[in-house]
N, CA and C atoms as an extended XYZ file, in Angstrom:
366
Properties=species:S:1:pos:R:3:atomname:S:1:resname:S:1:resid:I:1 pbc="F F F"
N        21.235      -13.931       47.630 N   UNK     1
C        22.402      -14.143       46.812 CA  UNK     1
C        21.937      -14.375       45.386 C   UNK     1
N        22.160      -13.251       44.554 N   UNK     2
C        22.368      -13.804       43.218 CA  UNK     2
C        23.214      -14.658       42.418 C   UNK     2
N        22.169      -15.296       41.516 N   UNK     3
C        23.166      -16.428       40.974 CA  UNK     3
C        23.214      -16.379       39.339 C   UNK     3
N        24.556      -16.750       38.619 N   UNK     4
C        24.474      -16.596       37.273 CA  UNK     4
C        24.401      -17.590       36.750 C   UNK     4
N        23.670      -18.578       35.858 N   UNK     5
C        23.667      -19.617       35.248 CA  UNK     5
C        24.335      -19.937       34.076 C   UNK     5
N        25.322      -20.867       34.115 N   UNK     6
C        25.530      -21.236       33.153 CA  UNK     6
C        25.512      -22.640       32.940 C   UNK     6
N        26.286      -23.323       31.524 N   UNK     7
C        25.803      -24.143       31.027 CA  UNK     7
C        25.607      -25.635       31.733 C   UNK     7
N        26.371      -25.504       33.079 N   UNK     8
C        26.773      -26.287       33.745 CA  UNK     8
C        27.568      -26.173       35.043 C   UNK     8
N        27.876      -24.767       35.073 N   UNK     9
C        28.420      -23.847       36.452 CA  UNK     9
C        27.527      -22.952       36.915 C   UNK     9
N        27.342      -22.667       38.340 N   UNK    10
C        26.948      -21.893       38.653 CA  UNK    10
C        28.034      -21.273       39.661 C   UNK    10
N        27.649      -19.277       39.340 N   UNK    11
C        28.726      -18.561       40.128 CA  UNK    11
C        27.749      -17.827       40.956 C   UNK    11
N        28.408      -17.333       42.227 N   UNK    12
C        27.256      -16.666       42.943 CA  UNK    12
C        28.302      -15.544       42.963 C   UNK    12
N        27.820      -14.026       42.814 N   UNK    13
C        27.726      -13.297       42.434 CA  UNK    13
C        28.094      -12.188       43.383 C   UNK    13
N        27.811      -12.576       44.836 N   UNK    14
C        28.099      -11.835       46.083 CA  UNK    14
C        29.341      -11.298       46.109 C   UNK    14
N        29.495      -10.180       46.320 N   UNK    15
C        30.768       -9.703       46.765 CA  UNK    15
C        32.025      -10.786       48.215 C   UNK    15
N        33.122      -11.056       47.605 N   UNK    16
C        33.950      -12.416       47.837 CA  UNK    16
C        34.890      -11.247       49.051 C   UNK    16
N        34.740      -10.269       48.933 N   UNK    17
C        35.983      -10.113       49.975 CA  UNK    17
C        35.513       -9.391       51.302 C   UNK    17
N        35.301      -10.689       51.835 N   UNK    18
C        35.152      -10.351       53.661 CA  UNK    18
C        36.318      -10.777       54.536 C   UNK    18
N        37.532      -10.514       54.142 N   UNK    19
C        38.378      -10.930       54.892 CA  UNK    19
C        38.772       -9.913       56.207 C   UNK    19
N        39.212       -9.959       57.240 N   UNK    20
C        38.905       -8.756       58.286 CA  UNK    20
C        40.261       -8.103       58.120 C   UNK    20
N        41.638       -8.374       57.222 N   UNK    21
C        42.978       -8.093       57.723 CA  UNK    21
C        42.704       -6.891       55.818 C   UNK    21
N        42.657       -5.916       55.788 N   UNK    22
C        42.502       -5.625       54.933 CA  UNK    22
C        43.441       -4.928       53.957 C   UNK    22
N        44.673       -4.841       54.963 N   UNK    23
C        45.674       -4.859       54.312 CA  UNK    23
C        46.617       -5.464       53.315 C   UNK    23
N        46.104       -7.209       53.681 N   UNK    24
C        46.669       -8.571       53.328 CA  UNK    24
C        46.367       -8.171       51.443 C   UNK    24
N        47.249       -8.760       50.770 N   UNK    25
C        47.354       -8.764       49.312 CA  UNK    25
C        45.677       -9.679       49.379 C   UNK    25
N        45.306       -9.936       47.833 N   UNK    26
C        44.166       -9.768       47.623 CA  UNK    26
C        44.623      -11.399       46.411 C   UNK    26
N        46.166      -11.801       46.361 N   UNK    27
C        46.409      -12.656       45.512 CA  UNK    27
C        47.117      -13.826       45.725 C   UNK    27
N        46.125      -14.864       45.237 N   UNK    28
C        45.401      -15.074       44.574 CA  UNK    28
C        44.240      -15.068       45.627 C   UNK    28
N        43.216      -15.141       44.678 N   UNK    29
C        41.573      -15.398       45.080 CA  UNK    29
C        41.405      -16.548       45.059 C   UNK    29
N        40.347      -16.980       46.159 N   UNK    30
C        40.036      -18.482       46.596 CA  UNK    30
C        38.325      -18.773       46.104 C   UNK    30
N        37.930      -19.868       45.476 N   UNK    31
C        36.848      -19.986       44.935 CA  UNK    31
C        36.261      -21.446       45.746 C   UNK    31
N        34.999      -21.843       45.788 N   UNK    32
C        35.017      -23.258       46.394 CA  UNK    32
C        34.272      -23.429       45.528 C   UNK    32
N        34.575      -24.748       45.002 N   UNK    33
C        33.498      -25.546       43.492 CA  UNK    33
C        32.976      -27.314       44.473 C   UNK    33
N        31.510      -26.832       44.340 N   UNK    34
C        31.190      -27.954       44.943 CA  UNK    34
C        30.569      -28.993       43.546 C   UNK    34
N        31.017      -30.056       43.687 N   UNK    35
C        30.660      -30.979       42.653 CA  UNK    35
C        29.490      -32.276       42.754 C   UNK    35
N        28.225      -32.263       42.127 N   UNK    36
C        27.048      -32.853       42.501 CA  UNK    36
C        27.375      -33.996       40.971 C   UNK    36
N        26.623      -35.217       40.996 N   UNK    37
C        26.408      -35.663       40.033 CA  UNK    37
C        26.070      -35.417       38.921 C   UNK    37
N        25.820      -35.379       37.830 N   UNK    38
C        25.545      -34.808       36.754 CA  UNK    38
C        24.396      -35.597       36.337 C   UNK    38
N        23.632      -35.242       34.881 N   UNK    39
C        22.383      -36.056       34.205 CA  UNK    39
C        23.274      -37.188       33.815 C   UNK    39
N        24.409      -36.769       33.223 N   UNK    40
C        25.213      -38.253       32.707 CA  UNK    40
C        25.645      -39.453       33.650 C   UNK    40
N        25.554      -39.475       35.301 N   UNK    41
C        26.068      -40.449       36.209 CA  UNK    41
C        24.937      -41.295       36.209 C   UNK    41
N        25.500      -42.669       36.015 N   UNK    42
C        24.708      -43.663       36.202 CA  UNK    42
C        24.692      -44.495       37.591 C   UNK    42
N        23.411      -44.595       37.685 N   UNK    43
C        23.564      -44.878       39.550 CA  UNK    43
C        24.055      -46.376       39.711 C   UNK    43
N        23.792      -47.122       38.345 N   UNK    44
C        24.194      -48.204       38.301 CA  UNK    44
C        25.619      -48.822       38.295 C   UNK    44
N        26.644      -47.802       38.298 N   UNK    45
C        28.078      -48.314       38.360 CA  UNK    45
C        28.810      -47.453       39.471 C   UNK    45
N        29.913      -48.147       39.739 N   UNK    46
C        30.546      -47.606       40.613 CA  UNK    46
C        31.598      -45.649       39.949 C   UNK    46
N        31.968      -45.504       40.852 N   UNK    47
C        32.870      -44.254       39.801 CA  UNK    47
C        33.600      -44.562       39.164 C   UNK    47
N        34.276      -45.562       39.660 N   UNK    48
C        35.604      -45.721       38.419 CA  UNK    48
C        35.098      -46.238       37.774 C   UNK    48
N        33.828      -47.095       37.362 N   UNK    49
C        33.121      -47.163       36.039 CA  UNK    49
C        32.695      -46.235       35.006 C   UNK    49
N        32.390      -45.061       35.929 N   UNK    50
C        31.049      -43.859       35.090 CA  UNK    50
C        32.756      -43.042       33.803 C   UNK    50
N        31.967      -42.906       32.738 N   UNK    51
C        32.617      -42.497       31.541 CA  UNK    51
C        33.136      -40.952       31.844 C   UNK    51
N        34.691      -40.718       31.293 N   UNK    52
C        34.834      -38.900       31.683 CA  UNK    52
C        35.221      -39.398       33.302 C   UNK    52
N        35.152      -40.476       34.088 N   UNK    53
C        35.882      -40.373       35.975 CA  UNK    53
C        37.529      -40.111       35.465 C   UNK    53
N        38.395      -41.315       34.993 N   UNK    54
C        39.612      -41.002       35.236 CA  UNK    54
C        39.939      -39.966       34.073 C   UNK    54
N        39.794      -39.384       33.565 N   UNK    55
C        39.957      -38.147       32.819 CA  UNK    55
C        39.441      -37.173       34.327 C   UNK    55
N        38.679      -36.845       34.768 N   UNK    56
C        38.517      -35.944       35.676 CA  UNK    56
C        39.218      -35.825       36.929 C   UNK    56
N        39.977      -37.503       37.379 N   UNK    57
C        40.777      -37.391       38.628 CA  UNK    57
C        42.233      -37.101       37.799 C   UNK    57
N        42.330      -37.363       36.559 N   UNK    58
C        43.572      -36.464       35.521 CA  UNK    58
C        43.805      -35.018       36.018 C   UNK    58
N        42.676      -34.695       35.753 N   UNK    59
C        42.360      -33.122       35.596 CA  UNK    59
C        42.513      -32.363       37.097 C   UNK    59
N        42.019      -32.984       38.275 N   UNK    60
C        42.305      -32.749       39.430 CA  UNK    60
C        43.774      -32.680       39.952 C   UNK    60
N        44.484      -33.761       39.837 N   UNK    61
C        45.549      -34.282       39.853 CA  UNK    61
C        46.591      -32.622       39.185 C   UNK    61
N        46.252      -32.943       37.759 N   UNK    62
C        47.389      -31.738       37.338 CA  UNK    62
C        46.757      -30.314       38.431 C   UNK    62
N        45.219      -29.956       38.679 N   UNK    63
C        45.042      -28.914       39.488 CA  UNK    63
C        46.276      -28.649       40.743 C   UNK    63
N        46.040      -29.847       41.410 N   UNK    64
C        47.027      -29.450       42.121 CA  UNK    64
C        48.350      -29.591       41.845 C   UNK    64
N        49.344      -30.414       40.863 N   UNK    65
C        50.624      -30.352       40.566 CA  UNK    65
C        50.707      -28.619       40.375 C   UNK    65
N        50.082      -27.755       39.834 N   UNK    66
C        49.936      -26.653       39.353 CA  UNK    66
C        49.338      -25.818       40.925 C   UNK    66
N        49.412      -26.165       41.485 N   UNK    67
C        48.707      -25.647       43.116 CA  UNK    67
C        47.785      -24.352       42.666 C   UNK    67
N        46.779      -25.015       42.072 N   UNK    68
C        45.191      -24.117       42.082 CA  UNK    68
C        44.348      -25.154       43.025 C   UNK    68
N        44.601      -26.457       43.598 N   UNK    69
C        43.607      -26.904       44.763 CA  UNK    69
C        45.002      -26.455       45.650 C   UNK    69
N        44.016      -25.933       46.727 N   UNK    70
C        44.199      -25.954       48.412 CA  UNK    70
C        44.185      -27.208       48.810 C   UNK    70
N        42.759      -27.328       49.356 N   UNK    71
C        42.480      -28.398       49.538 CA  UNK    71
C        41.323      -29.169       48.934 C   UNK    71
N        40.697      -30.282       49.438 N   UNK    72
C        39.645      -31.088       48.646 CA  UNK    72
C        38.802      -32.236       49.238 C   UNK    72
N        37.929      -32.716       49.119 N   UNK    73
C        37.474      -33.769       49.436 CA  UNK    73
C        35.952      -33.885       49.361 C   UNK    73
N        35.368      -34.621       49.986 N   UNK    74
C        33.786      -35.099       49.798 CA  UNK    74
C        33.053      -34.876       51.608 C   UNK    74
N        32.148      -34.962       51.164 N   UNK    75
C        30.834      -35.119       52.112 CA  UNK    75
C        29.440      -35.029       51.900 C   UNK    75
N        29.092      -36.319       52.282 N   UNK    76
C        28.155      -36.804       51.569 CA  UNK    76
C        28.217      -36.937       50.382 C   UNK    76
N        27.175      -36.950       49.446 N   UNK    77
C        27.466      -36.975       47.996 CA  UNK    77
C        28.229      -35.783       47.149 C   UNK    77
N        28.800      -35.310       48.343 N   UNK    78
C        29.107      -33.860       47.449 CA  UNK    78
C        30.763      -33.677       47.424 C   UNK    78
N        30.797      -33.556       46.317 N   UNK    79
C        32.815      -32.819       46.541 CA  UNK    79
C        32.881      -32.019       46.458 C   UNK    79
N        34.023      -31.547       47.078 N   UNK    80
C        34.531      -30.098       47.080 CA  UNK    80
C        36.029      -29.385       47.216 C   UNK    80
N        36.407      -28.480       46.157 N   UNK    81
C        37.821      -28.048       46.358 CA  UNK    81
C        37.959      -26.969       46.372 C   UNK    81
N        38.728      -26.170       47.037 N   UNK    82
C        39.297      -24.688       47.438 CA  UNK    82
C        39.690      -24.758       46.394 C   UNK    82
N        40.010      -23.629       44.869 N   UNK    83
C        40.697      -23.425       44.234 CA  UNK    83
C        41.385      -21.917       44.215 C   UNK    83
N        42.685      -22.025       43.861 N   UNK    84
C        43.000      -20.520       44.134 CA  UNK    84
C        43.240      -20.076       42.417 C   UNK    84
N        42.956      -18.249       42.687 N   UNK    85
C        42.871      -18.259       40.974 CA  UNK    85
C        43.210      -16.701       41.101 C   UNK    85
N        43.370      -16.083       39.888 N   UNK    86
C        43.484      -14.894       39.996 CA  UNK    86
C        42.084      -13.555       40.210 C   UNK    86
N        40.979      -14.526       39.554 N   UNK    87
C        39.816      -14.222       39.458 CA  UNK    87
C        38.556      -15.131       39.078 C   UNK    87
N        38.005      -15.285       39.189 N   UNK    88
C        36.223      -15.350       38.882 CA  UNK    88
C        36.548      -16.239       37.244 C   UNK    88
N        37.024      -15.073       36.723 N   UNK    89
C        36.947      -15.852       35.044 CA  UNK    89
C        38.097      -17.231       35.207 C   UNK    89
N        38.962      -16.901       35.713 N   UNK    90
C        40.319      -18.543       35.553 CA  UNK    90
C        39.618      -19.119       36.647 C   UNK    90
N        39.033      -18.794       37.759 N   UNK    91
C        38.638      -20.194       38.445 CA  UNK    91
C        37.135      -21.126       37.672 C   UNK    91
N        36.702      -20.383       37.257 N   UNK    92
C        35.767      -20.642       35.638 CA  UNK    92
C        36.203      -21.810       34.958 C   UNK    92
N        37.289      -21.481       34.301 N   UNK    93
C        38.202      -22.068       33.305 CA  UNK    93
C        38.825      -22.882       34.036 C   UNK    93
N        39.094      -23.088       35.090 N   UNK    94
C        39.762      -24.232       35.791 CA  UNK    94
C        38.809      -25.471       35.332 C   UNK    94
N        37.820      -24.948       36.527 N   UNK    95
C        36.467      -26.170       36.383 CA  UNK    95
C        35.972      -26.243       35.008 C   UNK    95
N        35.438      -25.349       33.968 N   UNK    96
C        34.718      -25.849       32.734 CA  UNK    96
C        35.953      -26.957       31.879 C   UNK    96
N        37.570      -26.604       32.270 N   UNK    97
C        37.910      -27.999       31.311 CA  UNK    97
C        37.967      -28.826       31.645 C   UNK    97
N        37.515      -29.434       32.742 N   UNK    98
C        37.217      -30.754       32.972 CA  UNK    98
C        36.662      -31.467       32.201 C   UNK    98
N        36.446      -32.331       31.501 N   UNK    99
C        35.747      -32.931       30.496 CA  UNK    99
C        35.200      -33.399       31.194 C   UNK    99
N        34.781      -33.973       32.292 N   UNK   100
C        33.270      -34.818       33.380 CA  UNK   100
C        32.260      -33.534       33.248 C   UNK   100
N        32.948      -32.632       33.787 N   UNK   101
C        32.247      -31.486       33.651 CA  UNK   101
C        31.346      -31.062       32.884 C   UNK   101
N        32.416      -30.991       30.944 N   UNK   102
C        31.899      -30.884       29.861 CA  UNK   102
C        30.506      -31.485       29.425 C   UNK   102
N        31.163      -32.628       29.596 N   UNK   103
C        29.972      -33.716       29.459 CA  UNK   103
C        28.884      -34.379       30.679 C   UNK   103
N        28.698      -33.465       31.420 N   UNK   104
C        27.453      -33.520       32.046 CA  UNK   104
C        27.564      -34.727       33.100 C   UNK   104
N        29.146      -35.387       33.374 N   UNK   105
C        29.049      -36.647       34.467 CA  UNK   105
C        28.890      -35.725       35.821 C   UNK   105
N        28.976      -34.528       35.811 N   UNK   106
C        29.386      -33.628       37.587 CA  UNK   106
C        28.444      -32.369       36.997 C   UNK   106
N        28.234      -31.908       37.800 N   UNK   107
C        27.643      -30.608       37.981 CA  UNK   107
C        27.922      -29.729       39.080 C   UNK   107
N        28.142      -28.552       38.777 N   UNK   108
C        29.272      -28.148       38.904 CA  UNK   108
C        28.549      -26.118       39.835 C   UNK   108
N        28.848      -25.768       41.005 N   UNK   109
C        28.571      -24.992       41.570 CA  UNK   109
C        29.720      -24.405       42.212 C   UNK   109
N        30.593      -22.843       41.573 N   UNK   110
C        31.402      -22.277       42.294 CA  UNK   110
C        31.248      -20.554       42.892 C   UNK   110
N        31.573      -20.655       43.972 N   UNK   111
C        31.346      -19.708       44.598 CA  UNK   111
C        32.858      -18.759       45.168 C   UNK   111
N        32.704      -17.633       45.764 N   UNK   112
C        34.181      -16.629       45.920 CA  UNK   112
C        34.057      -17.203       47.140 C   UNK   112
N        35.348      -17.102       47.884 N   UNK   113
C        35.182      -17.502       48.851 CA  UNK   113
C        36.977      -16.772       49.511 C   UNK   113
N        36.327      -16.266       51.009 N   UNK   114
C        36.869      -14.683       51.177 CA  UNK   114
C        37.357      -15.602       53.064 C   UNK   114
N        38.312      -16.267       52.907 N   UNK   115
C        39.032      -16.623       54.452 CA  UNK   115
C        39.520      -15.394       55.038 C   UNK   115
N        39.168      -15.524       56.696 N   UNK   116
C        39.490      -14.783       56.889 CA  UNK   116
C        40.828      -15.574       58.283 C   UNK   116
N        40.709      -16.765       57.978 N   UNK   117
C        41.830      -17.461       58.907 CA  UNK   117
C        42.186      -18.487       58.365 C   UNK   117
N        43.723      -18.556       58.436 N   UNK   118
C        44.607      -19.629       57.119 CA  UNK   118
C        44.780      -20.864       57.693 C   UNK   118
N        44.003      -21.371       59.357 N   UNK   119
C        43.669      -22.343       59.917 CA  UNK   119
C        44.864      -23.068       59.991 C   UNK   119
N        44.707      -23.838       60.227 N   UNK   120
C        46.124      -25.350       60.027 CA  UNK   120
C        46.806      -26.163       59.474 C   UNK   120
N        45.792      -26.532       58.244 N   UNK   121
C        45.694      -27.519       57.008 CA  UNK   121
C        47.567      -26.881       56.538 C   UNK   121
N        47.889      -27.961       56.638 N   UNK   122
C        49.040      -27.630       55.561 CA  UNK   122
C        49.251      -28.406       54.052 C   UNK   122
């Protein structure tokens, strides 16, 4: 899998549509952004301490009032949200305005991501 680097995202590059129903519309596209700590998290405070947190659960928050998260959550140290988008570049732009993001509190890894079963989750 190739990967493209950027300043603080990474996109992997693989072709996103393995879905088996190939008829099914193609819209929107589903991306998964997994979120790691950043150089800026200090191990010494809790989250709702670290600078750029409630600006980023802001930013989440309107994601979904605006239903670009599916769904979301953590494991282990890692978070993660389904975002739906039209493409590659707006699910981009979703995650880079995060200001945690911006500023280096999260680091930030999104990938295409091609369901091929709409499971249960409502």
């Amino acid at each position: 899998m190739k990967y493209i680097l950027l300043p603080v995202i990474m996109i992997a590059s693989a072709a996103a549509g393995y879905c088996q129903d190939t008829a099914v519309e193609k819209d929107p596209a589903y991306f998964i952004a997994l979120f790691t700590t950043g150089e800026r998290w200090d191990t010494t405070k809790q989250a709702h301490e670290q600078p750029y947190f409630k600006e980023h659960s802001l930013h989440l928050a309107e994601l979904r009032k605006a239903k670009k998260i599916d769904i979301g959550g953590r494991y282990g140290e890692t978070g993660m949200i389904i975002l739906k988008a039209k493409d590659e570049a707006e699910a981009l732009s979703l995650i880079a305005n995060d200001v945690a993001v911006k500023n280096r509190l999260f680091d930030v890894r999104v990938f295409p991501f091609g369901p091929f079963y709409a499971g249960c989750v409502e």
